[in-house]
N, C-alpha and C positions, 0 to 999 in steps of 0.2 A: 498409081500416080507417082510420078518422081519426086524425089526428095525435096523438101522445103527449107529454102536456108533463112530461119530467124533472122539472124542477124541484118539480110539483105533484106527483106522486108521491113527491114526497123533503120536500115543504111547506116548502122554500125559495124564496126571489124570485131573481130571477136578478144579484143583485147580492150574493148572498150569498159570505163565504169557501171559500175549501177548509177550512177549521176546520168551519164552519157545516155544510156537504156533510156533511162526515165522522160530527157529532154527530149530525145529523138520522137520518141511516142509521142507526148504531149504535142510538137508541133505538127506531126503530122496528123494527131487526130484533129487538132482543130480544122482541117483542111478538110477531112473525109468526113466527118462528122454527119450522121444521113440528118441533120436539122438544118444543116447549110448545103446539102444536094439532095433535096427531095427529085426521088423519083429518077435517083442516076442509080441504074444497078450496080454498074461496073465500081463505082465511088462504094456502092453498099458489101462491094465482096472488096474491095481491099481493105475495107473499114474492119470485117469480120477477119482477115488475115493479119492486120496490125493489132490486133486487140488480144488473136492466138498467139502473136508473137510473144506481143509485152505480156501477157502472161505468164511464158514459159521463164523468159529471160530476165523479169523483172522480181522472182524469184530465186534468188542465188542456190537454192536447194536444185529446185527442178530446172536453170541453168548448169551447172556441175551435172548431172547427168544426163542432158543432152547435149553437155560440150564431150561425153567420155560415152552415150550410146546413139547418138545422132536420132534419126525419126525415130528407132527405136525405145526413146528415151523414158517411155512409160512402164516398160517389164524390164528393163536391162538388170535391175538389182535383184527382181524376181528370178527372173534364169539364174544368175548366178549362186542365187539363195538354194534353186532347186539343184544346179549343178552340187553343189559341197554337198547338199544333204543326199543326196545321188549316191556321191564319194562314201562318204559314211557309212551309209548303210552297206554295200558293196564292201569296205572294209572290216563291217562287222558280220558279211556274209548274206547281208538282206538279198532281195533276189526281186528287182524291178521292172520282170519283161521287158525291156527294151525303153523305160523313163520317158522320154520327152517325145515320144513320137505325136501322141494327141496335141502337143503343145501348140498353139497361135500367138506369135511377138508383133503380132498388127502391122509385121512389112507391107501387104498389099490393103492398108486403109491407107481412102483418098483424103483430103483437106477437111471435106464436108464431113465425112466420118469421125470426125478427131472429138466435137465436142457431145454426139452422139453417143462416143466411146464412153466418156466423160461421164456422162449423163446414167450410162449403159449398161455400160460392159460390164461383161464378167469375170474379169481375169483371165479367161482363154484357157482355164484347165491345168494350171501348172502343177507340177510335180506328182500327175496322176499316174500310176500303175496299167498296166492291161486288165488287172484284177481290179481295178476301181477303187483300191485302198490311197488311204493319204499319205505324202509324204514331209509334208509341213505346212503353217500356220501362215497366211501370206495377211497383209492389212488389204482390206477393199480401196477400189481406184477414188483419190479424189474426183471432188465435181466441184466443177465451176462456173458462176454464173456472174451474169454482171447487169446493172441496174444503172439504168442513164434518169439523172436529174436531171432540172435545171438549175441555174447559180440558186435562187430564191429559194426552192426546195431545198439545197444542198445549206441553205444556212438555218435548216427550222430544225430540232430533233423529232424524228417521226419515227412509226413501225410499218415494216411491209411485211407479207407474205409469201415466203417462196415452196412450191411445190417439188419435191424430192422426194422420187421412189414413191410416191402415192402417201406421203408424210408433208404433212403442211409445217413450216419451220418458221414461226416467228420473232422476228428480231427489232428491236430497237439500234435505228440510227443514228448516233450522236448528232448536230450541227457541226457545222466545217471541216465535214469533209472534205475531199481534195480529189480534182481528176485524176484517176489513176489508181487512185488507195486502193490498196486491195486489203479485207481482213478476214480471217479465219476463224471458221466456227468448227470445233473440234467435234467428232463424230457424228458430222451430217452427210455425210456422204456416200457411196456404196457401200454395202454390205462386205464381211471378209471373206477369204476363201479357207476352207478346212477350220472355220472356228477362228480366223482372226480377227482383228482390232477391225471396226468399220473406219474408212475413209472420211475426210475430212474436206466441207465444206469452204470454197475458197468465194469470196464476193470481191468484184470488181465496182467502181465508180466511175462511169462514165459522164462527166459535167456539159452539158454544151456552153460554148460559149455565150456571153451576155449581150444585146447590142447595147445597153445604159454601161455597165462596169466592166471594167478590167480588172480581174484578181490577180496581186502580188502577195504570195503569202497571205496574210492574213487583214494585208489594208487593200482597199480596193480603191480602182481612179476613177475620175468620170469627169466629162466635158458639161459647161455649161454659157450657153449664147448669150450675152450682152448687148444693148445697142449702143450707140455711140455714146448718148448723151447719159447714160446710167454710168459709164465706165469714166466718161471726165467729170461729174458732178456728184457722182456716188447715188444710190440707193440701196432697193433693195432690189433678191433676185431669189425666185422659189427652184429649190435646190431638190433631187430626186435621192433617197435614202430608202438601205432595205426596210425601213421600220416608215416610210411615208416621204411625204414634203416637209419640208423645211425652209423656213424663211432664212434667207442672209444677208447679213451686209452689204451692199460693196464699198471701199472706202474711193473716195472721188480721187481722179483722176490715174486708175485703176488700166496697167496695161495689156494687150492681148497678149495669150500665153501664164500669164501670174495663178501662180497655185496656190489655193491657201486650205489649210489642214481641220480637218472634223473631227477631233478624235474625240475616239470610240463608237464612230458612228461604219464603220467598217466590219472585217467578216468576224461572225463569232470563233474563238480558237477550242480547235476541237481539244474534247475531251475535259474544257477548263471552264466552268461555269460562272460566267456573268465578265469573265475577261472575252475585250474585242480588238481588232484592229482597227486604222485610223482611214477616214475617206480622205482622198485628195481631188480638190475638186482645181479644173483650170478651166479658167473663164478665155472665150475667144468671140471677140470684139467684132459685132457685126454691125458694117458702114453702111450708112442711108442711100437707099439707089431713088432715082429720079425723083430730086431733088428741083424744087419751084426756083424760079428767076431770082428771088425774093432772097430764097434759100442761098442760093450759091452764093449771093451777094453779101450774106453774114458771113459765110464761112473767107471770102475775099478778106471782108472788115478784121476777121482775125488774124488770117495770114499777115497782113498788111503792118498789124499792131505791135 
């Protein structure tokens, strides 16, 4: 399959930030998200190519060597480790049959194969002899997986399950996480080759979007409807919070668009127990339709006054 340009897929240049990575992804996952295109395949494979992307690139490690081995970005260090050790032995008279003929650098895997590999693979036999002796100690390939919440999920601390290599791996999720986090679970992942370090489990977050909140950082926003006469004469107005309903004020004479702040009633901050961010709640003012003769006649009497 031809080469895949990250960056194009993420519709950044390759001189962009890890901010810019970060943003790019986020708004386009909200778009492809398969919870907001059920049942669009085509939305469901660019959703799986924007998620290899931000991946690769939203890791400055495994960005750096796919900006210096392109598709090849998963063995490039490998070959090289084998090449010296090659050199070496060759200058201390080792005798290699011919080194890297067995070798596979994954040029002819397709898209679909990549997290396969991931998952998979076996390092493709580097640094093997004709004689089947070793010639060094490589770490196994990470793996990486990713775990779609929803906001509500994503603010509870919970444990999931992940199945790797026929090894069950469970973890505790902090609350408030974030779309996109990725964290690292140090040797969960592939086995090594020749006796190396195993690979290291990577976990993605994918959040879908909320239709009640909007997450900023760590305060979250939310609309709520008013009718006329609660927004000029005030009362009260039941308010939707992750922890329930909530009763509110309104103070009379209350205009459409006015924000007014809940705090602490916003997302938990990860990693920081019993601290939250703040709701902002914005009321919009909804006006009486077909209104009695009687009716319009009052609202007349006040225009008038």
């Amino acid at each position: 399959m031809a080469y895949i340009d990250y960056y194009k897929i993420l519709g950044v240049d390759k001189s962009a930030t890890q901010d810019d990575i970060k943003k790019a992804y986020r708004k386009q996952a909200r778009k492809l998200h398969p919870d907001l295109n059920p049942n669009d395949k085509e939305a469901e494979l660019k959703f799986k190519e924007l998620n290899e992307a931000n991946e690769v690139l939203s890791n400055p490690e495994n960005r750096a060597k796919y900006d210096k081995y392109g598709e090849n970005w998963k063995h490039g260090e490998q070959y090289e480790q084998a090449q010296q050790q090659q050199r070496q032995s060759q200058s201390q008279g080792g005798n290699y049959g011919g080194g890297f003929s067995g070798a596979d650098f994954g040029g002819g895997e397709d898209f679909s194969d990549f997290f396969q590999s991931m998952f998979g693979g076996d390092g493709g036999g580097f640094g093997r002899s004709s004689r089947g002796s070793a010639s060094g100690k490589f770490k196994g390939q990470d793996v990486h997986a990713e775990l779609n919440l929803n906001l509500k999920d994503a603010a509870k601390t919970q444990q999931q399950t992940f199945d790797i290599n026929g090894k069950k791996v469970r973890i505790t999720i902090p609350a408030g996480v974030y779309d996109g986090q990725q964290i690292k679970l140090k040797g969960h992942g592939n086995p090594g080759f020749n006796g190396g370090p195993t690979g290291d489990l990577y976990i993605t977050f994918n959040i879908a979007p909320d239709p009640n909140f909007e997450r900023v950082g760590d305060d979250l926003k939310s609309k709520v409807t008013i009718d006329l006469y609660t927004a000029v004469l005030g009362g009260d107005v039941k308010v939707e919070t992750l922890e329930g309903n909530v009763n509110l004020k309104v103070k009379p004479e209350t205009q459409s668009g006015t924000t007014v702040r809940l705090k602490g009633k916003g997302f938990p901050v990860y990693k920081k127990d019993g601290e939250f961010g703040d709701l902002f709640v914005t009321y919009d003012v909804k006006l009486p339709t077909n209104l009695s003769d009687q009716q319009k006649e009052l609202f007349e009497q006040l225009k008038n006054s």
